[in-house]
C-alpha positions as CSV (number, residue, x, y, z in Angstrom):
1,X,-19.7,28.6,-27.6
2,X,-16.5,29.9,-25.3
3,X,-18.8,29.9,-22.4
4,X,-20.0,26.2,-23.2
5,X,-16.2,25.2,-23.5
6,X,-15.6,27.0,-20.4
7,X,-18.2,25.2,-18.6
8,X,-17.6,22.0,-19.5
9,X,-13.9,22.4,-18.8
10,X,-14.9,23.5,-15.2
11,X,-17.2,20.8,-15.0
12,X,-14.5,18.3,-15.4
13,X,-11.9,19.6,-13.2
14,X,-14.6,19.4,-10.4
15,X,-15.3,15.5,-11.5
16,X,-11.8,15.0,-11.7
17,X,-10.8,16.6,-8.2
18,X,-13.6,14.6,-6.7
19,X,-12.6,11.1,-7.6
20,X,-9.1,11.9,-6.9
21,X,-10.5,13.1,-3.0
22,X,-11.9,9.4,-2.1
23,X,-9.4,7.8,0.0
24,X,-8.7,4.1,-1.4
25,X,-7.3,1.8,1.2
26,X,-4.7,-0.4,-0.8
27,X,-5.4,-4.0,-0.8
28,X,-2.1,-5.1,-2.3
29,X,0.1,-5.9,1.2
30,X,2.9,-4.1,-0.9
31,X,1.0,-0.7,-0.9
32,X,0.1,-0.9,2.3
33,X,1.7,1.3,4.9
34,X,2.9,-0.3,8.5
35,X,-0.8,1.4,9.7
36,X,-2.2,-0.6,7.5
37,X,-0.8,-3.3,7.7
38,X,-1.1,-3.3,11.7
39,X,-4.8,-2.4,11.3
40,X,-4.9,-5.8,8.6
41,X,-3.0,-8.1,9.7
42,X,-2.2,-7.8,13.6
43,X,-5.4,-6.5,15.5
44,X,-7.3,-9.3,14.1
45,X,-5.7,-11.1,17.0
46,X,-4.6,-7.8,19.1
47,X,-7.3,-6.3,19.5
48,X,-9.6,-4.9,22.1
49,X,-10.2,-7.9,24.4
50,X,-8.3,-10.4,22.5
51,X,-7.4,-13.3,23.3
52,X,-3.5,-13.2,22.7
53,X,-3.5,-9.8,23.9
54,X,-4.1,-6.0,22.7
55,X,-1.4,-4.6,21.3
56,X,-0.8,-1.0,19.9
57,X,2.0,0.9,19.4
58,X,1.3,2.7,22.3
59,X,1.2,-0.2,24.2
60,X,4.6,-0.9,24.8
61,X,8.0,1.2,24.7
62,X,10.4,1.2,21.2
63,X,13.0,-1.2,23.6
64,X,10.3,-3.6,24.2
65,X,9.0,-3.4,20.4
66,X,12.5,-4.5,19.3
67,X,12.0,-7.5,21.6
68,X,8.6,-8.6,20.1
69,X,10.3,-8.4,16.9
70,X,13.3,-10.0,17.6
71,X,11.1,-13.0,18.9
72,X,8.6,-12.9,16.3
73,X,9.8,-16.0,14.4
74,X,9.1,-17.8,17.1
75,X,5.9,-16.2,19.1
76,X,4.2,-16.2,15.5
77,X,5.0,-19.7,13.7
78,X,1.2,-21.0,14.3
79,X,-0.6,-18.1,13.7
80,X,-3.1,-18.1,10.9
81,X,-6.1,-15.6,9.9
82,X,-9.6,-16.4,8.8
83,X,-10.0,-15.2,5.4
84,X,-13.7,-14.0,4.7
85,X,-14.5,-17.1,2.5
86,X,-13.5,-19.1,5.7
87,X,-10.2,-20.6,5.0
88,X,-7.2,-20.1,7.2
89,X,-3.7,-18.8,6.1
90,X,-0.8,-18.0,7.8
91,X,-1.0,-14.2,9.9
92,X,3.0,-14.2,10.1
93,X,4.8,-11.8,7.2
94,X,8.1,-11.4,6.6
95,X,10.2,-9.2,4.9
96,X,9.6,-5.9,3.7
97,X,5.9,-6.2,5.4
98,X,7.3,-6.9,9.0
99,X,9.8,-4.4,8.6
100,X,6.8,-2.1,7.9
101,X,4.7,-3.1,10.7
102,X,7.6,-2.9,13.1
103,X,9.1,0.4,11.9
104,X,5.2,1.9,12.6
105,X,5.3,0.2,16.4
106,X,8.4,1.0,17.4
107,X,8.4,4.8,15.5
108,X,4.8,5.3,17.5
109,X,5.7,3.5,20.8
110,X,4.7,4.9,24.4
111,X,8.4,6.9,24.5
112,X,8.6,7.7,20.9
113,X,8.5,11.6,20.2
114,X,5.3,10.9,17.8
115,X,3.0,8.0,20.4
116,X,0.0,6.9,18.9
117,X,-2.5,4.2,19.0
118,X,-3.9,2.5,15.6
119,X,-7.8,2.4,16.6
């Protein structure tokens, strides 16, 4: 009977420990990381070959990154996604969410000490 116990208590550590393993993106834009968030909401349009321009972090320099952000207001007013049941919504995000997105560009820019692209 111990070794049943035993068993079944190993058995559910191992289901346990593999559910918690599956990475989950968040789909709350309040959970998201500025990665995320970049990946969600800005290389819809700034992507590979996109129209208004690719942009990564590594794209530009933390100086020119503050500039894109200090102008976003502006550069972004008429932006709008497609939502997958067709409908369009603004793209531009304010708050806490830009501050994200632009704290991951200008943290991973071209002359950062950590330079990365968002892929």
């Amino acid at each position: 009977m111990t070794r049943l116990i035993v068993l079944l208590g190993f058995l559910l550590v191992l289901a346990v420990s593999a559910v918690a393993d599956e990475p989950t993106e968040p789909t709350d834009p309040a959970d998201m990381n500025g990665l995320t968030l970049f990946k969600t909401y800005c290389k819809t349009c700034h992507g590979v070959d996109a129209e208004a321009g690719e942009y990564s972090p590594l794209e530009l320099i933390m100086d020119q990154w503050d500039e894109v952000f200090d102008a976003i207001d502006e550069t972004h007013a008429e932006a709008v996604l497609e939502t997958t049941d067709g409908k369009s919504v603004p793209a531009f995000l304010g708050g806490k969410l830009l501050d994200k997105i632009r704290k991951f560009c200008v943290d991973h820019a071209a002359d950062s000490e950590e330079p990365m692209t968002c892929g």
